[in-house]
Phi, psi and omega in degrees: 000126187288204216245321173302307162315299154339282200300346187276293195299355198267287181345269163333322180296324186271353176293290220284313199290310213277355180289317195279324160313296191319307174312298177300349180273340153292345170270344174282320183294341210217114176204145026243039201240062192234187191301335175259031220233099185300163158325301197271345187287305203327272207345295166333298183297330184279317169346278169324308173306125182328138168266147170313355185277307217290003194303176172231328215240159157329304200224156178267162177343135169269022187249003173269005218255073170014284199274128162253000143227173177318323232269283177341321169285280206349286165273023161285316156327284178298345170276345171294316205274277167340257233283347169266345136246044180242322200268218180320287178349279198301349192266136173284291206283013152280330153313106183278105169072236202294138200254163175260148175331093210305317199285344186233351195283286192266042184275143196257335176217007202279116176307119164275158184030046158256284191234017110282155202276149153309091220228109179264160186199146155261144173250096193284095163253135172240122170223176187309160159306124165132309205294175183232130168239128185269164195188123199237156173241182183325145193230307195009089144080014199227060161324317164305292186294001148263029191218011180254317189284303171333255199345309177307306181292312166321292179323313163299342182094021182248331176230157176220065200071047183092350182229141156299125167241021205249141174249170222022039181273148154207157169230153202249115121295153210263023158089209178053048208271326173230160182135143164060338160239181188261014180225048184293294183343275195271000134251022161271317163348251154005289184275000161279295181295337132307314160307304198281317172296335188223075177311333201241350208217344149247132195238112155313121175256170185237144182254134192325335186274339213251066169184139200265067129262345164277299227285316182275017162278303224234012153107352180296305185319297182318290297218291193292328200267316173303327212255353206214325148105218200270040159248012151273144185257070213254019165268335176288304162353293177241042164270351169285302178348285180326325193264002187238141196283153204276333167213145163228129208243114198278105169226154165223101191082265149276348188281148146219172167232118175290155169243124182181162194268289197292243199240242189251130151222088178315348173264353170231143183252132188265000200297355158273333179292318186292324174275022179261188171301176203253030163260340178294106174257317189249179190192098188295164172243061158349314187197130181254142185226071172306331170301308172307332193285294191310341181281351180261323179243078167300344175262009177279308197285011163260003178239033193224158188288158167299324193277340177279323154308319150330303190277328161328288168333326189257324159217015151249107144204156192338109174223150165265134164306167211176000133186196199275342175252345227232123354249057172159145219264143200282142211269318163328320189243020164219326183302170185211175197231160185277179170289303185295104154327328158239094195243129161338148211264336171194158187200164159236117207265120171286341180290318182251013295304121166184201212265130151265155186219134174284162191313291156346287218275357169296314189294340172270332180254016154272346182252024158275345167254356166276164190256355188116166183270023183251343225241194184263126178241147180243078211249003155168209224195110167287121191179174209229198138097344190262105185199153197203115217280149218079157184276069193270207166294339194258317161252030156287313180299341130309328134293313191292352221229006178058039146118340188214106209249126175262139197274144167078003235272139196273333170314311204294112168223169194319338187283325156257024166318299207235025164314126160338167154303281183304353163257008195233348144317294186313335190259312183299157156283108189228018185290147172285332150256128216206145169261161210251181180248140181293125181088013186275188181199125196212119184286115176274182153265161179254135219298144189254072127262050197230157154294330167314326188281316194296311170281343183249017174073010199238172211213004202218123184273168154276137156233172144223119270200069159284141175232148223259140157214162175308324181247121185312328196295315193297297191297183211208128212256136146236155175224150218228092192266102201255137161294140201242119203268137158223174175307172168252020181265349199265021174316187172272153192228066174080191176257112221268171162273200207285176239189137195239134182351000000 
């Protein structure tokens, strides 16, 4: 390395050392719930804490409270930030065309696509035969089951006080981290230490929750100011949004799988990132172009209902995103799939709002984004976000299917549109091990110590547990259900209506 070279890096480098002094000088103040603070004391301390079914009040008592002050996320944060603007991220030549704005992309405290312009990006991971991806859904706030599954995967042999000890394990999330529970404050915590211990082997996706006009909707901000007063920061907080890609596309050699917390977003194809060279990981998503898409598939609007071909007409078209709704909501982090095959190939739905897509208008836009069958193909769709509080149809079907529901199932048929649990077992794929299908789509559940969990009855988080091959056929779903204890005064308490963004 010359001399020139050095010296361009010693910044960063003395950047990186004095965060970790700081850290330690943050642990002589704070004990015992600190950076060294082992897997099982956190566990304990979280264990212990009111769950979210039993609050009465907004938030819990602040002396039960793991964390007692702010400054511990604070440089958990800031050693995050750091390394996403040192490490892979920060490299031009990981970047498929246009590099992000240095000054706002990678800006150290500016609220993104706030007070920085909006820069959505996709992420291309490819790793070897063999590999394993653990893969989680919406958490909003529910630290204890996510921290039942962390134990579960430790018991497996897969984690060890926060760092992967299994090789060539990684785990991936589906975004939605806060929001609707009292403990965003302490999962993010949890996915920070996870992240800065296995830096190469956990990946954030950002979820329709990961923007701060949601967080200051829907209760984190509020959530952080009870708990920490003007020592919450809630510009450093989401300034991690910005660094987590909007989708991620999981392969191993040519195979892929999309990953993304919502759906389909038909204006941007990923199929120049997959066909560039493999240092090329990431790709901003600059301009989305739905018009176009739709001018490619000209038989979706004769296969859709009129009010949904109104709205087809009205947006989609060719835009730069300005933010995650704006001025239409990116499809990645908000669309959702019917159940059924036979269901529409696409519609609009006004209850949540946004687009649902059928079997049909799904199987046209993976193979509008494949290369062909020699070429990197995109053969179904991981993903989180459809859920509702009560036992409507999408979580029923989540229950009976143990936490993770594959759509179009040729069993599932009209008739068991509003079918029971015990009657959508009998029907459904509910094996712990499973083979995945070419065109599926498959929906994980969101953690139950939620209103989800309270209204719909359920008692067990989800993992899923992929192992990776050249060929989809090869690969191999296992799911990993950990139970999560409550009082039994903590039941379900009826049926809510239908559950809004």
């Amino acid at each position: 390395m010359n001399a020139s070279h050095s010296l361009y890096r010693w910044p960063r480098a003395a950047t990186l050392i004095l965060a970790s002094i700081g850290v330690w000088v943050a642990l002589a103040e704070e004990k015992p719930s600190d950076l060294t603070t082992s897997f099982d004391t956190w566990f304990a301390a979280c264990d212990d804490l009111p769950t979210n079914r039993k609050l009465e009040l907004p938030y819990p008592p602040r002396d039960v409270l793991p964390l007692k002050t702010f400054s511990l996320l604070g440089t958990l944060l800031d050693l995050f930030n750091e390394r996403c603007r040192t490490g892979p991220l920060a490299k031009e030549d990981h970047w498929l065309g246009r590099f992000p704005d240095k000054e706002t992309f990678f800006h150290p405290s500016k609220i993104p696509s706030f007070e920085t312009p909006f820069q959505p990006f996709a992420q291309r991971l490819q790793l070897p035969p063999g590999s394993e991806v653990i893969l989680h859904g919406d958490l909003h706030g529910d630290v204890r089951s996510f921290l039942h599954s962390l134990k579960a995967l430790e018991d497996r042999g897969y984690l060890k006080d926060f760092k992967i000890i299994k090789p060539n394990a990684h785990m991936l999330f589906l975004g939605d981290y806060t929001d609707r529970g009292m403990y965003g404050v302490e999962v993010i915590y949890t996915l920070m230490r996870l992240k800065l211990m296995n830096p190469d082997n956990v990946w954030l996706v950002r979820g329709n929750h990961e923007d701060i006009k949601m967080v200051a909707k829907y209760g984190f901000l509020h959530e952080g100011k009870y708990k920490y007063g003007p020592a919450f920061n809630q510009r450093k907080v989401t300034r991690i949004y910005s660094f987590m890609p909007v989708v991620l596309y999981l392969g191993c050699e040519n195979t892929y799988v999309q990953c993304n917390h919502g759906g389909i977003e038909p204006g941007y194809s990923v199929k120049n990132l997959l066909g560039s060279p493999a240092e090329k990981r990431y790709e901003l998503i600059s301009k989305l172009n739905r018009a176009d898409y739709l001018r490619a598939h000209p038989g979706l609007i004769d296969e859709v209902d009129n009010v949904s071909a109104r709205f087809l007409k009205l947006l989609y078209q060719n835009f730069i995103p300005r933010s995650p709704t704006s001025p239409n909501h990116l499809g990645f982090l908000w669309t959702d799939y019917t159940l059924q095959a036979h269901e529409p190939a696409l519609r609009w739905d006004d209850s949540r709002p946004g687009w649902t897509w059928g079997q049909l208008g799904t199987r046209q836009f993976l193979d509008y984004v494949s290369a062909g069958p020699e070429g990197p193909r995109v053969q179904a769709i991981f993903r989180a976000h459809q859920h509702n509080r009560g036992r409507n149809p999408m979580m029923s079907r989540l229950l009976a299917s143990k936490g993770i529901f594959e759509h179009w199932q040729k069993q599932d048929v009209e008739s068991l549109t509003d079918a029971n649990v015990a009657e959508l077992e009998a029907a459904l794929s509910t094996d712990a091990k499973r083979s995945l299908t070419d065109g599926s789509v498959y929906t994980l559940n969101v953690s139950p110590d939620s209103i989800y969990g309270l209204t719909a009855d359920y008692d067990f988080d989800t993992c899923v547990i992929l192992t990776l091959q050249p060929k989809l056929e090869d690969w191999k779903m296992e799911i990993l259900n950990a139970t999560v204890p409550f009082p039994k005064a903590e039941g379900a308490q009826g049926q809510s209506p239908p559950e809004q963004p």
